[in-house]
FIDREN-357370 format. One line per 4 residues: number of its first residue (from 1); for each residue x, y, z of C-alpha. Coordinates in steps of 0.001 Angstrom, whole numbers, always signed. Each point is the difference from the previous one (the first is absolute). Last residue first. Layout:
N
NUM) X,Y,Z ~ ...
//
This chain:
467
467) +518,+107920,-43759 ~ +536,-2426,-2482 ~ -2703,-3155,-653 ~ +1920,-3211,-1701
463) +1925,-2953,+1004 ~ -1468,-3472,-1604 ~ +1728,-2975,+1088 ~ -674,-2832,-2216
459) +709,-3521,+653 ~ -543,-3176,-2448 ~ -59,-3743,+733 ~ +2151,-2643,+1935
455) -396,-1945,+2864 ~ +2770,-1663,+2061 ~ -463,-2672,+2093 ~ +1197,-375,+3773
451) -1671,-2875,+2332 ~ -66,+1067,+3330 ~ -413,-3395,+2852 ~ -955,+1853,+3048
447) +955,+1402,+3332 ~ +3545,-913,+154 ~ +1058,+343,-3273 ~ +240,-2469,-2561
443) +398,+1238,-3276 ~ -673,-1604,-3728 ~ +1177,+1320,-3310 ~ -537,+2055,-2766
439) -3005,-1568,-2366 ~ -1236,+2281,-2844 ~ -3620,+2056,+709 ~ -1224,+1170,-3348
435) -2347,+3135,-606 ~ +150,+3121,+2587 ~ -1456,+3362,-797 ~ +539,+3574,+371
431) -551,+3335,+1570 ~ +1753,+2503,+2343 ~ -725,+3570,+82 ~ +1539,+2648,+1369
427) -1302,+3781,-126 ~ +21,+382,+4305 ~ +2724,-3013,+1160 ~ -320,-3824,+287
423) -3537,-100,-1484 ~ -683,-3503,-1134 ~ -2763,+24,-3362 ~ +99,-3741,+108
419) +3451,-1475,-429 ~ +429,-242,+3978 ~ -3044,-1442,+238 ~ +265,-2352,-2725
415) +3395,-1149,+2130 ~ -2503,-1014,+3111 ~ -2320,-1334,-2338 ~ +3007,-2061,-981
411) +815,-1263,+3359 ~ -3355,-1124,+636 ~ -178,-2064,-3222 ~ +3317,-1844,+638
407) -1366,-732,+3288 ~ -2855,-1225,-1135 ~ +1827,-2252,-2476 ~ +2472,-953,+2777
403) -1043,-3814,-280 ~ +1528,-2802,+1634 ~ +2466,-2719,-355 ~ +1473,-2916,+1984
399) -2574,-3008,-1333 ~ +2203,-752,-2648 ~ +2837,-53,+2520 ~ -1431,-3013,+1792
395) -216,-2214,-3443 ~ +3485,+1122,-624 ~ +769,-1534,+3336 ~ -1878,-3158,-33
391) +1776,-569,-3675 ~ +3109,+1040,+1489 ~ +495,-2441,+2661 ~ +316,+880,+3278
387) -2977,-1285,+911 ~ +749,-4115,-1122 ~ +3843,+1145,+1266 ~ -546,-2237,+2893
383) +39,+268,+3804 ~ +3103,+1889,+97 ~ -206,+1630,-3778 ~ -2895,+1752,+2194
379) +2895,+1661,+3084 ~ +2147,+1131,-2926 ~ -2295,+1512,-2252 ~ -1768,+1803,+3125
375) +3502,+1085,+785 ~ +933,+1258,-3350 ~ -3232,+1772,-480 ~ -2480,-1838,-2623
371) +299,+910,-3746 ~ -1306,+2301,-1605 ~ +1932,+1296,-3138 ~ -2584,+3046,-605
367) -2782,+686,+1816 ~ -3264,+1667,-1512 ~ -1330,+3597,-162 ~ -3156,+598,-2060
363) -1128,+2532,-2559 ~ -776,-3571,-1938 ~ +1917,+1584,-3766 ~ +2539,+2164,+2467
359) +1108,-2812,+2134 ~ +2116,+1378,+3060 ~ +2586,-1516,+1357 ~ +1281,-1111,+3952
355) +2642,-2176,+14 ~ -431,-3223,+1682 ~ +200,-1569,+3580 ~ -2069,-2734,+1903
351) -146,-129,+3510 ~ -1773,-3586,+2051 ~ -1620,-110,+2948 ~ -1304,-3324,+1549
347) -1601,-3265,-864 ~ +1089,-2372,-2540 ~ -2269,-2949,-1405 ~ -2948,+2528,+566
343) +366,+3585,+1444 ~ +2023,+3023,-1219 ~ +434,+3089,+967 ~ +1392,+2272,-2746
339) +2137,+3013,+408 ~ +702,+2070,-3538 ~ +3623,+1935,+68 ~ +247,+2292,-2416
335) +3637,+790,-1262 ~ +1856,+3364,+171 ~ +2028,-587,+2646 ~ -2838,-1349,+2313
331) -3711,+788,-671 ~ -3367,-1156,+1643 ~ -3200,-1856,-932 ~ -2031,-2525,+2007
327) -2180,-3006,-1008 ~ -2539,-1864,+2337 ~ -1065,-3905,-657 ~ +2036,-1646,-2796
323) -1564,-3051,-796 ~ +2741,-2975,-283 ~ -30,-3544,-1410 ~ +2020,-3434,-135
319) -1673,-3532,-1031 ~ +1283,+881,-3495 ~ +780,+3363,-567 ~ -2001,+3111,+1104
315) -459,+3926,-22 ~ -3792,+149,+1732 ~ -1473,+3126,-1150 ~ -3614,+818,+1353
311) +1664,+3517,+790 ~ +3233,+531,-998 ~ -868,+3025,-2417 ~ -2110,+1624,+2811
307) +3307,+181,+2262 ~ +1578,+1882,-2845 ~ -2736,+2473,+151 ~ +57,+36,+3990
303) +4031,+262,+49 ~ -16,+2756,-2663 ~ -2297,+2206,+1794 ~ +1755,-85,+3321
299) +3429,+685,-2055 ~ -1352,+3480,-546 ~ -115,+104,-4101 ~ +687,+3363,-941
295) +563,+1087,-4034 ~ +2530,+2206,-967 ~ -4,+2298,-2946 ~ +3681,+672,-1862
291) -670,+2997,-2650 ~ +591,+148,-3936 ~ -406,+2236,-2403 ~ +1361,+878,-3176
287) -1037,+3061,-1519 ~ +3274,+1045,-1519 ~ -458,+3931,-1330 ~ +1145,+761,-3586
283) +2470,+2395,-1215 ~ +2064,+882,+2861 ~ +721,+2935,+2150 ~ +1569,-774,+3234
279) -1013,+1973,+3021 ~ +2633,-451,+3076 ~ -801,-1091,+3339 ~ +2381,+1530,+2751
275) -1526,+2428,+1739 ~ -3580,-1794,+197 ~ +1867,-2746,+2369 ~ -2335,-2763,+630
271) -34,-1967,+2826 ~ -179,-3656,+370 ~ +136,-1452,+3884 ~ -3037,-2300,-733
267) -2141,-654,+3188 ~ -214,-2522,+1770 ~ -150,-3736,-524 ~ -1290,-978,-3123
263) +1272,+2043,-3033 ~ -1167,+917,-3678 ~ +2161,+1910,-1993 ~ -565,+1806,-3181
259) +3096,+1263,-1296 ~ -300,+2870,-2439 ~ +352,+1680,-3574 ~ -2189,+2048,+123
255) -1397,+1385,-3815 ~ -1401,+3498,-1247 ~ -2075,+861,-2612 ~ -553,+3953,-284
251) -3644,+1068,-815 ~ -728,+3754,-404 ~ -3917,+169,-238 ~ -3366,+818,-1638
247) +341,-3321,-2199 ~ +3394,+172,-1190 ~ +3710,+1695,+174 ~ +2198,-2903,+310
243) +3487,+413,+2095 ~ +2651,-1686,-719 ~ +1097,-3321,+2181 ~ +1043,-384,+3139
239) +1859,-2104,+2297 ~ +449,-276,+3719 ~ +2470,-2337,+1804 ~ +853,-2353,+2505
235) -3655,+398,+2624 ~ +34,-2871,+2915 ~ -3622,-409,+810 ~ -1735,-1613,+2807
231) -2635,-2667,+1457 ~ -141,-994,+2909 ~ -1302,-3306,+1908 ~ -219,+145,+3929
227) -1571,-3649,-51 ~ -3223,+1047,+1895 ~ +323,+3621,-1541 ~ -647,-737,-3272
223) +892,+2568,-3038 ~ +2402,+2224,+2160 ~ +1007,+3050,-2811 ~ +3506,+938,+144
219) +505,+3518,-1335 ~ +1169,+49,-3516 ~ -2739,+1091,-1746 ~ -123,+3433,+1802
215) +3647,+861,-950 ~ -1105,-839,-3352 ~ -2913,+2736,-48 ~ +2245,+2776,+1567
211) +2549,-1359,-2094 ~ -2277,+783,-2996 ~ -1237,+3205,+1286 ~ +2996,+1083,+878
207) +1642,-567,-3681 ~ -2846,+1654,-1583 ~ +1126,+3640,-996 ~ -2946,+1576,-1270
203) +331,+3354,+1449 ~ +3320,+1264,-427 ~ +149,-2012,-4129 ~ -3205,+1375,-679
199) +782,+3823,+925 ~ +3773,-504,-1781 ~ -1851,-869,-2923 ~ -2995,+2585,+413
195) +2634,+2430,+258 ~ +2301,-1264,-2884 ~ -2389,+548,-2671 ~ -778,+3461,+1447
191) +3347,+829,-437 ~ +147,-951,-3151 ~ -3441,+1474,-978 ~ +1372,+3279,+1439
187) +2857,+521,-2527 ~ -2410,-657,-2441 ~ -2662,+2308,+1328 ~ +2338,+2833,-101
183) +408,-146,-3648 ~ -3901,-601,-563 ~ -1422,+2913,+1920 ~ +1918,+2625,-2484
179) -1866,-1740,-3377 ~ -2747,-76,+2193 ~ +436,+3466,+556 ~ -3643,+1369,-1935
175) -702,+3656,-91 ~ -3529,+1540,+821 ~ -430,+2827,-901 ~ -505,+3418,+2246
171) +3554,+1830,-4 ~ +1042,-3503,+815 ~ -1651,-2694,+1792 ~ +1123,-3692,+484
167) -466,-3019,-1514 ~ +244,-4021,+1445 ~ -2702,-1909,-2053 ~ -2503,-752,+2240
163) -817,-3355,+2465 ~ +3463,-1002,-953 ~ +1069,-3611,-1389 ~ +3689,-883,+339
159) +1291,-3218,-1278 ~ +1411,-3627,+123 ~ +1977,+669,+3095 ~ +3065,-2743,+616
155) +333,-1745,+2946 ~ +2420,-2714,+556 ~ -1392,-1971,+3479 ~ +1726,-2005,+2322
151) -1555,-2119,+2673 ~ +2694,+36,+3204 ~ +1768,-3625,+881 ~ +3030,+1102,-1064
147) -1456,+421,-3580 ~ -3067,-758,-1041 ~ -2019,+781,-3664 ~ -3366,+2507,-1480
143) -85,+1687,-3202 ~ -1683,+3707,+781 ~ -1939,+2054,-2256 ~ -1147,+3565,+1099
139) -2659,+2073,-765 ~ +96,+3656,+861 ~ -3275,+2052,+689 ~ -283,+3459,-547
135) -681,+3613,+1897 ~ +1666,+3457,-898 ~ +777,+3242,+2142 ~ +2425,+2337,-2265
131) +1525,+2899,+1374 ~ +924,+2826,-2512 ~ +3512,+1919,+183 ~ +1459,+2634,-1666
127) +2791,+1113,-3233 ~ +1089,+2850,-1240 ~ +3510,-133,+413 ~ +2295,+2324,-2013
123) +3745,-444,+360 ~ +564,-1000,-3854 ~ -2684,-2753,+1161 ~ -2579,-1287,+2244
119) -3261,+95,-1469 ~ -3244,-1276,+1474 ~ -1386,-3263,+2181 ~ +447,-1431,+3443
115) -2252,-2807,+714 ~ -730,-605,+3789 ~ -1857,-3935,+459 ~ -2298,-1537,+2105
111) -1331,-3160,-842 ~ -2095,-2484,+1893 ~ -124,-3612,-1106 ~ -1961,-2878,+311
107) +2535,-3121,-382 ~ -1694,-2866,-2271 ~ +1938,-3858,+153 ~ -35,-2919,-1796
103) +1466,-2723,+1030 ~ +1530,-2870,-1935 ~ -1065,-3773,-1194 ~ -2508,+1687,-2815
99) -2028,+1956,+2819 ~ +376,+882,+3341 ~ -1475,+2950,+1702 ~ +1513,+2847,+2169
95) -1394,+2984,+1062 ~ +1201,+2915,+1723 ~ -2027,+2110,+1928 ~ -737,+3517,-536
91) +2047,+3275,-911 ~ +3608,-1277,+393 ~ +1710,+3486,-426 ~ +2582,+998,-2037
87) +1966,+3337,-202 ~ +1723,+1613,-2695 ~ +1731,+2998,-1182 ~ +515,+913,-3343
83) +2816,+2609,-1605 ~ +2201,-3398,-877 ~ +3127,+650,+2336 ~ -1301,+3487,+803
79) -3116,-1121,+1803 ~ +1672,-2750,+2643 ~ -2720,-1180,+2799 ~ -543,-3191,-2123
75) -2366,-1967,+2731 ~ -1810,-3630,-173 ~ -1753,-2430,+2318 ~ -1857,+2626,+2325
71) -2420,-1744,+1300 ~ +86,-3537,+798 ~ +2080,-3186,-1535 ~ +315,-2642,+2782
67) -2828,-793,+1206 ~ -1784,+369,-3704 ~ +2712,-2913,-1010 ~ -1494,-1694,+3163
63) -3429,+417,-794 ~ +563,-1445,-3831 ~ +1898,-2641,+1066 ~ -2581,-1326,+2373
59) -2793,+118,-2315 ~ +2754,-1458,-2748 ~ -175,-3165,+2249 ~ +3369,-1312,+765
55) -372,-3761,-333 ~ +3651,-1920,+1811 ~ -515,-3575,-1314 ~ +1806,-2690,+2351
51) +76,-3177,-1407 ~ +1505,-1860,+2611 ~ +2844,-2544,-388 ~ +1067,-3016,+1684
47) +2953,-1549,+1792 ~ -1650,-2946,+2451 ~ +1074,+156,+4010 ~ -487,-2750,+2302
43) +966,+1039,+3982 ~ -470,-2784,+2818 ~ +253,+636,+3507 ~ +87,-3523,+1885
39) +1364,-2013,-2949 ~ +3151,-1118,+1488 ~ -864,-74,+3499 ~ -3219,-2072,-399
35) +556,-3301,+1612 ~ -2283,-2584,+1343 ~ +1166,-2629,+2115 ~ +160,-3222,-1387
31) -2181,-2793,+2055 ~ +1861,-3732,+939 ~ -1710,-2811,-685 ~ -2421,-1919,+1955
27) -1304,-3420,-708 ~ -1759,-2051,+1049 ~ -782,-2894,-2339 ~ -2815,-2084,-508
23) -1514,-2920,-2403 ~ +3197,-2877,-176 ~ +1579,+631,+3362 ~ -2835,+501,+2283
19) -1327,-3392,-1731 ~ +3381,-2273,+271 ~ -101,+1386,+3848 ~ -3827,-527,+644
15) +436,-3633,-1876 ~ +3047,-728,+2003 ~ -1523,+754,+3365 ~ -3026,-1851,-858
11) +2386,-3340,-882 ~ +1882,+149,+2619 ~ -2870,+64,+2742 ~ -1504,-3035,-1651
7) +3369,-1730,-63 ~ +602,+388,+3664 ~ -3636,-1313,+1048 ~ +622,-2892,-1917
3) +3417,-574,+2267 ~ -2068,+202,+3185 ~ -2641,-2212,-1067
//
């Protein structure tokens, strides 16, 4: 009896041993720490340019010529030298159209002039003096360019037109001096010429208006404040082309060349120096644009989509299975690291690592070469390499993606924001749009998973409006 009762006992203790050992493992492996100090401030910065037309209305150029030119314009105070005397008033506003790609301007004018007539010979001189009060209109042609940042004009007058025909009285009749008008007015059209010139070039200089505008652009703008995410501009250069003369205004097309820089952290330490940029002129404007937009994914929201994905799988071979029961998400040294508990033939924790990247067709981010941790390798080859083997594995990284689409989509309302009708400084406008989002790269920061893209499309700043 006694040695029956041995072999019973034997026998149930090596069935619960052969069992434990063929269905269940324990098994606990060792956890990686996460890691961020490499990518804890991160800066991504795309060379673009910004189509930056410059629209001087001729409105505006019109009142400040008329600021500018007032009164008394014009004085010949010599008589002898020509026996006239002249003075020229500005007798009413000026005005200034546009019209065949040039302006077109009419000066009312006030005339007062002392004409000194007689005989002045073989010591005789029987001569006097008439004054001669006389009201026209001058029209002017200008042709329209830039130099040193200043809009340029060439003026030249196109003719005189006089309310009367300039006469004075003698002995009773009435004695035409156009013919003695005319001589002075010459050397007075050139001078006028050169007034309004000089009065367009002092009053439509437009280099602070467009670093005034610039300068505006490039302060930092925070675009989320959960993740502390900037965005900035680095300005290079300026270019220009020639001025067109069109549609009720002065138009000047103008180009930034810039850095656009988006950074996660703090703030961008950029600045722009408006004492330094120089104005190129060029031929044609480049309108290429292209901007870095980054998309949040906290690491909470990853773990629950990924999560979904292994729900109701059970990765398997032969007798052998696993269901992965609670997924977490966290970066070291640039690599995700994705904790799965496990239950089944092998219970326990288990890390796998991959590369974080982004698919641009899905809108998704995935791993990349996963493969389990080192020490989780290590500690499963133990018991058999049936889960360490790569079809489990690639099967397990399949289900290691999920969608930033709405992300994606908040981020670029955000940018549409900034492209719609944005106001950095009074007579600044910012508008454009975005088409195509290109893949950049993958970041893990501490508080989220940011995938950067870059978007490009077409940028306009329009400056315009001078007081």
């Amino acid at each position: 009896m006694k040695i029956k009762s041995i072999s019973l006992f034997s026998i149930v203790a090596l069935s619960v041993l052969i069992t434990a050992c063929g269905t269940t493992k324990q098994v606990a492996a060792l956890k990686p720490l996460a890691d961020y100090t490499s990518t804890d401030i991160v800066y991504e910065k795309q060379l673009s340019f910004i189509n930056m037309p410059v629209d001087v209305s001729v409105i505006d150029l019109q009142n400040q010529t008329n600021k500018y030119l007032n009164g008394l314009i014009y004085e010949d105070a010599i008589l002898d030298d020509n026996n006239l005397m002249m003075k020229v008033w500005k007798q009413a506003p000026i005005t200034v159209t546009e019209q065949f790609g040039k302006l077109q301007i009419e000066l009312p004018l006030k005339v007062w002039a002392k004409y000194k007539y007689g005989i002045n010979s073989f010591g005789v001189n029987l001569s006097d003096t008439r004054d001669v009060n006389l009201n026209g209109v001058i029209k002017l042609s200008t042709q329209v360019g830039l130099q040193d940042w200043k809009i340029t004009t060439l003026t030249s007058i196109d003719n005189v037109s006089w309310t009367e025909t300039p006469n004075i009285i003698i002995s009773g009749k009435s004695i035409p001096i156009t013919y003695l008008i005319t001589p002075a007015l010459l050397v007075f059209k050139g001078k006028l010429a050169k007034m309004v010139d000089d009065a367009i070039a002092q009053s439509l200089d437009i280099k602070p208006y467009v670093l005034d505008a610039i300068t505006g652009l490039s302060k930092p703008v925070k675009v989320n404040e959960t993740y502390q995410a900037w965005f900035a501009m680095q300005p290079v250069e300026i270019y220009a082309t020639k001025p067109m003369v069109a549609n009720k205004k002065v138009t000047i097309n103008m180009g930034l060349k810039t850095y656009l820089e988006t950074s996660i952290g703090r703030e961008p330490a950029i600045k722009f120096d408006r004492n330094t940029i120089l104005l190129k002129t060029v031929d044609k404007i480049p309108n290429e644009f292209k901007v870095n937009l980054a998309a949040f994914a906290p690491y909470a929201y990853a773990s629950e989509v990924i999560q979904k994905n292994f729900a109701g799988q059970k990765f398997e071979t032969g007798k052998r299975s696993v269901t992965v029961n609670t997924v977490q998400l966290w970066g070291k040294e640039g690599k995700m690291i994705v904790a799965l508990n496990l239950s089944g033939s092998v219970n326990g924790d288990f890390y796998l690592t991959g590369t974080p990247a982004y698919n641009a067709t899905t809108k998704e981010i995935y791993l990349d070469q996963v493969d389990f941790v080192l020490d989780s390798k290590s500690r499963l080859l133990k018991i058999g390499d049936w889960l360490a083997h790569g079809m489990i594995v690639n099967k397990m990284a399949a289900a290691c993606k999920f969608s930033i689409a709405s992300q994606l989509a908040e981020g670029q309302k955000t940018m549409a924001n900034y492209l719609n009708n944005y106001q950095p400084v009074k007579g600044v406008k910012v508008n454009g749009n975005l088409a195509g989002i290109t893949p950049s790269k993958v970041i893990l920061t501490p508080n989220a998973i940011v995938a950067m893209v870059v978007i490009g499309g077409k940028v306009a700043v329009n400056v315009d409006g001078l007081e």
